[in-house]
C-alpha positions in Angstrom: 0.0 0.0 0.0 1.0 3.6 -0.8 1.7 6.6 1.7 1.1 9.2 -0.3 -2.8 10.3 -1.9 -4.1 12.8 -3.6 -7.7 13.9 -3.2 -10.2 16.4 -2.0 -11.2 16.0 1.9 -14.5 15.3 2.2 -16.5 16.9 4.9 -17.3 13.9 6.9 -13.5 13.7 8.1 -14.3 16.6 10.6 -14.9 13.9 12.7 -11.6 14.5 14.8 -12.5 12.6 18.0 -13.1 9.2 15.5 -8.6 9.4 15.3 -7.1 6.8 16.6 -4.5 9.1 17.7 -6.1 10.8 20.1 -5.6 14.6 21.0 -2.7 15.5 19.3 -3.6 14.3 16.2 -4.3 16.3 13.4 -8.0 17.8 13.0 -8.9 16.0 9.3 -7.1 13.5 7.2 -5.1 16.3 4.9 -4.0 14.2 2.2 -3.0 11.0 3.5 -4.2 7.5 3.5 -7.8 6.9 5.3 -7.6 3.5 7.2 -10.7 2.4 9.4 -10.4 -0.1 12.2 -13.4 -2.2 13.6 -12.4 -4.6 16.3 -15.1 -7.0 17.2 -15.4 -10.7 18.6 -16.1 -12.6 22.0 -17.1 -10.8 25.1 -13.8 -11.5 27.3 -11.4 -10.2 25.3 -13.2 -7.0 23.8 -13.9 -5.7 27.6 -10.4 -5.6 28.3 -8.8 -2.0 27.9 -5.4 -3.5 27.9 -5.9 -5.4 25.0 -7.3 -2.7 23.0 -4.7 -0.5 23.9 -2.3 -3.4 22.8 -4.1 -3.1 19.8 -4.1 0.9 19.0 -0.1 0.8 19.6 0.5 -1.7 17.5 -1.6 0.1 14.5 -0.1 3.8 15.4 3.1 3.1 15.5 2.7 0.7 12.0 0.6 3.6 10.1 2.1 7.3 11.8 -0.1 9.9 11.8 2.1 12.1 9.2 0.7 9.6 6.6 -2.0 7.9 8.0 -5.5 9.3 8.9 -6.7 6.2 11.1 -9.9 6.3 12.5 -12.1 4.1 14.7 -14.7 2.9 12.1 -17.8 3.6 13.6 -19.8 4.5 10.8 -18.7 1.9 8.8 -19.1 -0.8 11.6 -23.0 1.0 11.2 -23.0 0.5 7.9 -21.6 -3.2 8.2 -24.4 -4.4 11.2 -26.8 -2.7 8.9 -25.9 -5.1 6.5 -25.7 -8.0 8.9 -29.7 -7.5 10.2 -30.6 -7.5 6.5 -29.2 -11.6 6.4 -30.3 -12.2 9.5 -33.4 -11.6 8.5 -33.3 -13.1 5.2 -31.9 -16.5 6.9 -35.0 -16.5 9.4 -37.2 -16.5 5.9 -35.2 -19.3 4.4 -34.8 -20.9 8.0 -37.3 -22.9 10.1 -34.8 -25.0 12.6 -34.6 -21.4 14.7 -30.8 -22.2 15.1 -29.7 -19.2 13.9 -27.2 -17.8 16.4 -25.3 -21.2 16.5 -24.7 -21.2 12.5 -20.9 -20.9 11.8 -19.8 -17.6 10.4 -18.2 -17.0 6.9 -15.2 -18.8 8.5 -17.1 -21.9 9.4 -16.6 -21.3 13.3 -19.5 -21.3 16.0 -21.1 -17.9 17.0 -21.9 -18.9 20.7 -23.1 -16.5 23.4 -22.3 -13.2 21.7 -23.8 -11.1 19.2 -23.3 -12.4 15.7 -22.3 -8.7 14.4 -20.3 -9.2 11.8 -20.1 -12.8 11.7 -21.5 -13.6 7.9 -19.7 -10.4 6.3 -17.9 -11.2 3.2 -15.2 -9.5 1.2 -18.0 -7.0 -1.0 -19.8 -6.6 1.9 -16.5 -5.1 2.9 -15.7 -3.1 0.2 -19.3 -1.7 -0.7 -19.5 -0.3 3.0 -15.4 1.2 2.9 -17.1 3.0 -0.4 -19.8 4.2 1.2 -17.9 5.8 4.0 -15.3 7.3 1.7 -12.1 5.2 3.2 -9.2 3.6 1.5 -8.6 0.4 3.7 -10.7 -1.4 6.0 -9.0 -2.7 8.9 -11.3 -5.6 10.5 -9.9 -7.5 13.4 -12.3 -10.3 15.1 -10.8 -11.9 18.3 -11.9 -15.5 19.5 -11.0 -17.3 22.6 -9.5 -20.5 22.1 -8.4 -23.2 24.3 -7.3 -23.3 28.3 -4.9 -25.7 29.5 -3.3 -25.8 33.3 -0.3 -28.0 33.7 0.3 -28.8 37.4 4.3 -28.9 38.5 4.3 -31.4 41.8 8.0 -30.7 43.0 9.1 -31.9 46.4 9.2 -28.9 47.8 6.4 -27.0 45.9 3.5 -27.0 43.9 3.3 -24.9 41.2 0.7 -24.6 38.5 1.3 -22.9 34.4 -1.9 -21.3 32.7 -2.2 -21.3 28.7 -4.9 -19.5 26.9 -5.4 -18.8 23.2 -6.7 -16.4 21.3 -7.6 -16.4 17.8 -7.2 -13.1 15.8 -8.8 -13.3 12.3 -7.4 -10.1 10.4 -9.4 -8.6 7.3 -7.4 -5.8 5.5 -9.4 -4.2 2.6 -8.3 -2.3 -0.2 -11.2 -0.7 -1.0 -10.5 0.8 -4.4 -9.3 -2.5 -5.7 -12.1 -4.8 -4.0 -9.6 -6.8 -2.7 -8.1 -8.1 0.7 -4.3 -6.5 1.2 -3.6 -9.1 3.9 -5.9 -11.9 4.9 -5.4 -14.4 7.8 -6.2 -16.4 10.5 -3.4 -16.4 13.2 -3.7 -17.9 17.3 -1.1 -16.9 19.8 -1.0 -18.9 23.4 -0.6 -16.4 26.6 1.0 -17.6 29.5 0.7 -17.1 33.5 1.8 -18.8 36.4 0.5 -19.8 40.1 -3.2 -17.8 38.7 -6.6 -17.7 37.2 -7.0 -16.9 34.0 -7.1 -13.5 33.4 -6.7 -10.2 31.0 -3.2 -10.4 31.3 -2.8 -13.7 29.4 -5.3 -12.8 26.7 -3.3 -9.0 26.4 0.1 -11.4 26.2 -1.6 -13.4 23.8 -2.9 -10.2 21.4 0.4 -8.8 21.8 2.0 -11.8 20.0 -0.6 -11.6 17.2 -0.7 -7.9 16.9 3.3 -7.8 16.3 3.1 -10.4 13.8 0.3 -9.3 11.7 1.7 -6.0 11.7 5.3 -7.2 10.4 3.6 -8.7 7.7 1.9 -5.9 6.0 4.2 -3.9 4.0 3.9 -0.2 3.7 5.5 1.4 0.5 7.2 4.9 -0.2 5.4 4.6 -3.5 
């Protein structure tokens, strides 16, 4: 992807409290690149603050502000569930076993105990909705629990006990010009903690793993 655009600022970017940034970034977009992040997924993870501020850092300091407008996707998350009510409520025509929340999403995984929300987006669902909010890239990050483990150590002395949890971070990058996916993948990172429950800690360890990763792997061009 490119640093560098040239276009005419739309009004909609006076929006300055949507910037990732926060207060000392600048009041529009200018001319640079307009990047939208929607972070959705299972309940434990998304109510932990230090896992979403493991996730801004990781996007500021991979996309800086002197090229980068990126902005917490609110309107196009809108735009997005919008879409999502409209198949829910085409599947409930279609559907009569009233097993809708337990269908698998557009990755063939379980929606259990949380909102479906974005669940059955696909790629042009994607793109039409970047379009209608007047971004460049769509930046879609879903977050899924995934297995626990806890391995007891029985020493002579001492008994001591190693938590593992999972997470699951399915990453949708959008060019929204070229209707296609930039970067596209399914990655799981295991956190670790010791002598404790399980806890935000291991899920932020976890996100930190995947965040650093993903972020490696998308390349960002002078040209």
């Amino acid at each position: 992807m490119k640093k560098d655009k040239d276009y005419q600022v739309p009004d909609i970017y006076a929006r300055a409290h949507h910037i990732i940034y926060g207060s000392k970034a600048p009041v529009g977009p200018g001319g640079r690149t307009r990047i939208a992040v929607v972070i959705n997924g299972d309940e434990s993870i998304l109510v932990e603050d230090r896992v979403k501020n493991v996730v801004y850092k990781a996007i500021r300091d991979k996309f800086p502000r002197e090229y980068f407008a990126v902005m917490k996707g609110n309107d196009v998350n809108t735009d997005l569930l919008q879409k999502a009510e409209k198949e829910y409520a085409a599947r409930l025509d279609a559907d009569t076993n009233g097993v809708q929340q337990h269908r698998p999403d557009a990755d063939g995984m379980v929606v259990e105990n949380r909102p479906r929300g974005l669940s059955d987006m696909l790629l042009e669902d994607y793109v039409e909705s970047g379009k209608a909010c007047n971004y460049d890239y769509l930046l879609v990050l879903t977050f899924s629990e995934g297995n626990k483990v806890s391995y007891d150590h029985n020493l002579i002395l001492w008994h001591n006990k190693t938590n593992h949890q999972n997470v699951w971070m399915r990453l949708r990058f959008i060019d929204v010009a070229h209707s296609k996916y930039l970067y596209r993948n399914d990655m799981a990172a295991t956190g670790k903690g010791h002598n404790g429950f399980f806890n935000g800690k291991m899920l932020e360890r976890s996100v930190r793993v995947l965040m650093e990763e993903s972020m490696n792997d998308i390349d960002v061009s002078e040209d």
